[in-house]
N, CA, C and O of each residue as an XYZ file, in Angstrom:
344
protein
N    -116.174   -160.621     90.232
C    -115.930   -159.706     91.295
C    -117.233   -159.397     91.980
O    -118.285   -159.605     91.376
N    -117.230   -159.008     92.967
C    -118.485   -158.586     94.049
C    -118.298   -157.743     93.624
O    -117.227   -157.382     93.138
N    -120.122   -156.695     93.727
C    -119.493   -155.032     93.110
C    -121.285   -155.201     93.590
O    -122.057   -156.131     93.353
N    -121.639   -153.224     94.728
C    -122.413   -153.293     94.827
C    -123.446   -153.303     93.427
O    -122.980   -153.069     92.312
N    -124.760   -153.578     93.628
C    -125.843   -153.497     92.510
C    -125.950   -152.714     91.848
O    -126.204   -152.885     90.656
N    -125.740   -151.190     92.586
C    -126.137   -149.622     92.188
C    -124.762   -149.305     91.192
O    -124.806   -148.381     90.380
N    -123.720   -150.044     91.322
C    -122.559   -149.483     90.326
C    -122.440   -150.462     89.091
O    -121.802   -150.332     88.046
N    -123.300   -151.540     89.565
C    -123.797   -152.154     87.965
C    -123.903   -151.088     87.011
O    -124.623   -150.153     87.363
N    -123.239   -150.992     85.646
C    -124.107   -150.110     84.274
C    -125.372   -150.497     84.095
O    -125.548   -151.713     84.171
N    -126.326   -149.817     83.876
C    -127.546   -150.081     83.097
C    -127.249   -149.841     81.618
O    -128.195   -149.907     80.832
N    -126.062   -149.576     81.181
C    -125.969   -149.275     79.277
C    -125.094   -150.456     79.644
O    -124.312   -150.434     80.594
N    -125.339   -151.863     78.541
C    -124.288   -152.642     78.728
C    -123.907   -152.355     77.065
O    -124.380   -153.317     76.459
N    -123.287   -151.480     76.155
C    -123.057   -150.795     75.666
C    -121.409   -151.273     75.587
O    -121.044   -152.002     74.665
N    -120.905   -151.023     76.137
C    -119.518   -151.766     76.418
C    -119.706   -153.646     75.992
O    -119.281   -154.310     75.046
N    -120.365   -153.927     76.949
C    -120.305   -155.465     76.903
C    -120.646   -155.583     75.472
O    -120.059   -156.513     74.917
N    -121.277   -155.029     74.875
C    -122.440   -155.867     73.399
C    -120.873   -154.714     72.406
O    -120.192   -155.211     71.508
N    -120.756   -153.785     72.726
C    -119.534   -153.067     71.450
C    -118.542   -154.266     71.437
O    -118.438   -154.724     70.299
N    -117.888   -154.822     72.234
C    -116.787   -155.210     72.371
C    -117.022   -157.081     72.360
O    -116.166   -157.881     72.739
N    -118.387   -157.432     71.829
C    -118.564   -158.549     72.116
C    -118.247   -159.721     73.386
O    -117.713   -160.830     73.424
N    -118.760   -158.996     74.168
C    -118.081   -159.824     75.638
C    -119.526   -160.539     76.114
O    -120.419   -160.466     75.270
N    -119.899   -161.316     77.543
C    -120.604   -161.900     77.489
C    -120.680   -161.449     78.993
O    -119.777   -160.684     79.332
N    -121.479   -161.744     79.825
C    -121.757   -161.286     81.518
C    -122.949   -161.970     81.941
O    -124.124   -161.920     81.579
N    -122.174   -162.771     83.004
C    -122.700   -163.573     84.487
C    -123.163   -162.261     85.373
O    -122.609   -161.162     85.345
N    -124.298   -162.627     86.158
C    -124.323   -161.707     87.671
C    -125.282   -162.737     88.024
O    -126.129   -163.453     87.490
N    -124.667   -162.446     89.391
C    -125.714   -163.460     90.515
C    -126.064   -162.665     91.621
O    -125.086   -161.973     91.906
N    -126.876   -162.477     92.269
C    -126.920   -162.258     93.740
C    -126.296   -162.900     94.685
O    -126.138   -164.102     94.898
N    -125.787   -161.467     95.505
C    -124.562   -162.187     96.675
C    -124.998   -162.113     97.449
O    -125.076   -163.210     98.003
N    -125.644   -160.998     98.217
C    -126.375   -160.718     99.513
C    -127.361   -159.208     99.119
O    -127.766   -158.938     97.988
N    -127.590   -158.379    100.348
C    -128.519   -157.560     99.748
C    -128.242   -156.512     99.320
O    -127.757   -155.755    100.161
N    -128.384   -155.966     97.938
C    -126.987   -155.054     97.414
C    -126.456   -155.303     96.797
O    -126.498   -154.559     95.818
N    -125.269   -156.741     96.663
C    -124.178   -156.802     95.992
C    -124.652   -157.844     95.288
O    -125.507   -158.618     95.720
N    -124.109   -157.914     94.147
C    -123.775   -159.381     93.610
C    -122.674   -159.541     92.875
O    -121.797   -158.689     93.015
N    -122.474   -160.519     92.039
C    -121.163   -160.981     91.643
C    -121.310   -160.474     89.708
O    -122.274   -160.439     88.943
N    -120.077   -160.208     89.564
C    -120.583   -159.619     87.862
C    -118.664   -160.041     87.623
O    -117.569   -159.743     88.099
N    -119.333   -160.983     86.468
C    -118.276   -161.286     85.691
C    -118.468   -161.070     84.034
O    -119.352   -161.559     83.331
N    -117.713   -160.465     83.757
C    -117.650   -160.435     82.317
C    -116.268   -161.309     81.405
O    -115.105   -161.662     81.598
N    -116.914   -161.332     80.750
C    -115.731   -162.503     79.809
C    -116.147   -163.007     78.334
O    -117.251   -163.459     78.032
N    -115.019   -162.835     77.462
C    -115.115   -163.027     76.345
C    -115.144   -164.501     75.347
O    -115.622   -164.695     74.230
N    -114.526   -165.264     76.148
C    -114.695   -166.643     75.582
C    -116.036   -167.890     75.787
O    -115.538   -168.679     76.590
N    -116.978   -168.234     75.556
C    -118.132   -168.957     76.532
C    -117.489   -170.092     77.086
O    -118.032   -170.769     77.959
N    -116.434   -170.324     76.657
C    -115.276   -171.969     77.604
C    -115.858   -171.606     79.209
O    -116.458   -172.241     80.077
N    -115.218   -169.965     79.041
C    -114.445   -169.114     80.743
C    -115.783   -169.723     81.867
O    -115.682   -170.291     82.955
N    -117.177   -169.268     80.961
C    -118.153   -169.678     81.946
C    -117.879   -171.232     82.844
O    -117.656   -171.073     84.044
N    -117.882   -172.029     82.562
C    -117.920   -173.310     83.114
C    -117.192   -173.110     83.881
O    -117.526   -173.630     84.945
N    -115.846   -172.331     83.945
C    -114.911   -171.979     84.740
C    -114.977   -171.283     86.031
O    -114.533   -171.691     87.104
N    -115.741   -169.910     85.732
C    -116.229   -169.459     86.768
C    -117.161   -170.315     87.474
O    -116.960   -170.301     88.688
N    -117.994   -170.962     87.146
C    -118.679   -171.654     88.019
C    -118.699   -172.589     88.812
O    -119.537   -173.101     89.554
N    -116.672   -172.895     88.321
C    -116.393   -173.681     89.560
C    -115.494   -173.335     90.326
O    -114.796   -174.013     91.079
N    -115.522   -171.910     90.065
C    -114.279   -171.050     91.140
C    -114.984   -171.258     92.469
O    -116.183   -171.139     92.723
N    -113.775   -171.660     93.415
C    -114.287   -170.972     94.832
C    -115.075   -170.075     95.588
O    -114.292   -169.244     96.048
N    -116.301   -169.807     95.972
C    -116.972   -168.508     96.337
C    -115.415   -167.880     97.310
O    -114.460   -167.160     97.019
N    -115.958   -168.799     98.825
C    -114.693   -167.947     99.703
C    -113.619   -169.356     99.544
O    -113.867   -170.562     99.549
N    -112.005   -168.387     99.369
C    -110.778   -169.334     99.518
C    -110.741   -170.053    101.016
O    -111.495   -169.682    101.915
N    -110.052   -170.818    101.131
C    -110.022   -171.923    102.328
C    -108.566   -172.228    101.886
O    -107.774   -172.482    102.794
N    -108.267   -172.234    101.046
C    -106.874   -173.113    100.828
C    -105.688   -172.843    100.076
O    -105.768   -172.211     99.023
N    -104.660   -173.235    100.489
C    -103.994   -172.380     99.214
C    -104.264   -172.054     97.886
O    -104.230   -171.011     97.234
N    -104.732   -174.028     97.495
C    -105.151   -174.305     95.667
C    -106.321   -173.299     95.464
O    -106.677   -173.064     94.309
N    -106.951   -172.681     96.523
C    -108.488   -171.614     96.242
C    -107.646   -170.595     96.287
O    -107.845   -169.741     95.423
N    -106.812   -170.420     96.982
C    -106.423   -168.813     96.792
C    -105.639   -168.672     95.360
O    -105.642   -167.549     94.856
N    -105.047   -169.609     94.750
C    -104.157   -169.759     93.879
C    -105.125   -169.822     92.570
O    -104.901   -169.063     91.627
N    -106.139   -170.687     92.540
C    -106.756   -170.462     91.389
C    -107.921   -169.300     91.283
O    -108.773   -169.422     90.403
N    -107.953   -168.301     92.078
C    -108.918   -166.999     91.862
C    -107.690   -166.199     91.616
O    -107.885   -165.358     90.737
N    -106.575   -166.190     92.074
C    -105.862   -165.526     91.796
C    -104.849   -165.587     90.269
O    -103.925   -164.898     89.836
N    -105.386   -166.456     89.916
C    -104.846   -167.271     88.499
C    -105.713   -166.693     87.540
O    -105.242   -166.158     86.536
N    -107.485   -166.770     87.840
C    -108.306   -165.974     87.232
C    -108.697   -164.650     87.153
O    -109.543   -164.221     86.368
N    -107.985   -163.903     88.094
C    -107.944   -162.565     87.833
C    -106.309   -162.305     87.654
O    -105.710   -161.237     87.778
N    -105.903   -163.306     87.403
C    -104.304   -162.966     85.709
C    -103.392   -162.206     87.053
O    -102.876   -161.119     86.794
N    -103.223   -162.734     88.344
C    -102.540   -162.226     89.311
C    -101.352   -163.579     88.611
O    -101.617   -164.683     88.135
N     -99.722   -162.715     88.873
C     -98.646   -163.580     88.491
C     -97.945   -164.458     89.762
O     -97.828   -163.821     90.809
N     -97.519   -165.712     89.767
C     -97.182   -166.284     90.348
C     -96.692   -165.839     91.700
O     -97.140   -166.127     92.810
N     -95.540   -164.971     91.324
C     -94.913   -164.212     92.678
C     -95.866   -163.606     93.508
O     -95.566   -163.397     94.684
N     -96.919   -163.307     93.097
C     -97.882   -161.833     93.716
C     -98.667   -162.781     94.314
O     -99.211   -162.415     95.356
N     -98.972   -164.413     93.772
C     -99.809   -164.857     94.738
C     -98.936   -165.561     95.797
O     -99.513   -165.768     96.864
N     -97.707   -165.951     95.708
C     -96.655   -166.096     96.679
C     -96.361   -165.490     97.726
O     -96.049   -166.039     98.783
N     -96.437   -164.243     97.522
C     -96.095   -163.183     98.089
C     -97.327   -162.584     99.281
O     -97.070   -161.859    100.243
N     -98.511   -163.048     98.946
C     -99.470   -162.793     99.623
C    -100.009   -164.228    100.416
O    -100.790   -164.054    101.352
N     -99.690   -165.373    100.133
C     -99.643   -166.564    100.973
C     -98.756   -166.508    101.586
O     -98.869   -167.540    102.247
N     -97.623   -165.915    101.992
C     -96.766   -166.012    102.810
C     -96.999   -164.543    103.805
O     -96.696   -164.531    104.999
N     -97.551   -163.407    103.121
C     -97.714   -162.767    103.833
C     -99.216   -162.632    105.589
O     -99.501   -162.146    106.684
N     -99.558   -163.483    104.530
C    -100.935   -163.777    105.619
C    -100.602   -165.489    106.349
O    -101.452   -166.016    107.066
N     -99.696   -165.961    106.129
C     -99.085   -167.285    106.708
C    -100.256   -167.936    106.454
O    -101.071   -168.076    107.367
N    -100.515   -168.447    105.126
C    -101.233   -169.439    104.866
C    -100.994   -170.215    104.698
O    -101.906   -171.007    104.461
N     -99.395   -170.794    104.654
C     -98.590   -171.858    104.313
C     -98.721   -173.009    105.344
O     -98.725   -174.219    105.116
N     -98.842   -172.260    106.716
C     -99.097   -172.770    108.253
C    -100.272   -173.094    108.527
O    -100.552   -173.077    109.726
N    -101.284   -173.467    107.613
C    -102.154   -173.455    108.322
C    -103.102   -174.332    107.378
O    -104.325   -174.422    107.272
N    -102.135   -174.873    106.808
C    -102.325   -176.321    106.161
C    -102.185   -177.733    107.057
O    -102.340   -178.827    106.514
């Protein structure tokens, strides 16, 4: 997720209790990208997610990775007529 810099935690306290693991990159000036995740597979994964969607299969697989359900990403490709514009 994008999330400005300043709402980053400085206690990663959470991440290390709960054994989780965390990516951040710089996005622009301010924000960057902060992913947290528990398996080390997920990394390779994120790193080949889409930055920005272009396509359905991009909108479909960020929306797959943040555990959005089939209908909900249906429902929002049709609502923004992305179907058309293939």
């Amino acid at each position: 997720m994008s999330i400005k810099w300043k709402n980053i935690p400085s206690d990663p306290h959470i991440i290390l209790k709960n054994k989780l693991q965390c990516l951040n990159e710089y996005l622009s000036e301010g924000w960057k990208i902060l992913w947290i995740y528990k398996k080390p597979f997920i990394l390779e994964n994120i790193k080949k997610l889409p930055g920005k969607p272009k396509t359905i299969y991009d909108h479909w697989v960020l929306s797959k990775a943040f555990s959005f359900p089939d209908e909900t990403i249906e429902e929002f490709i049709n609502d923004y007529s992305l179907l058309n514009s293939v």
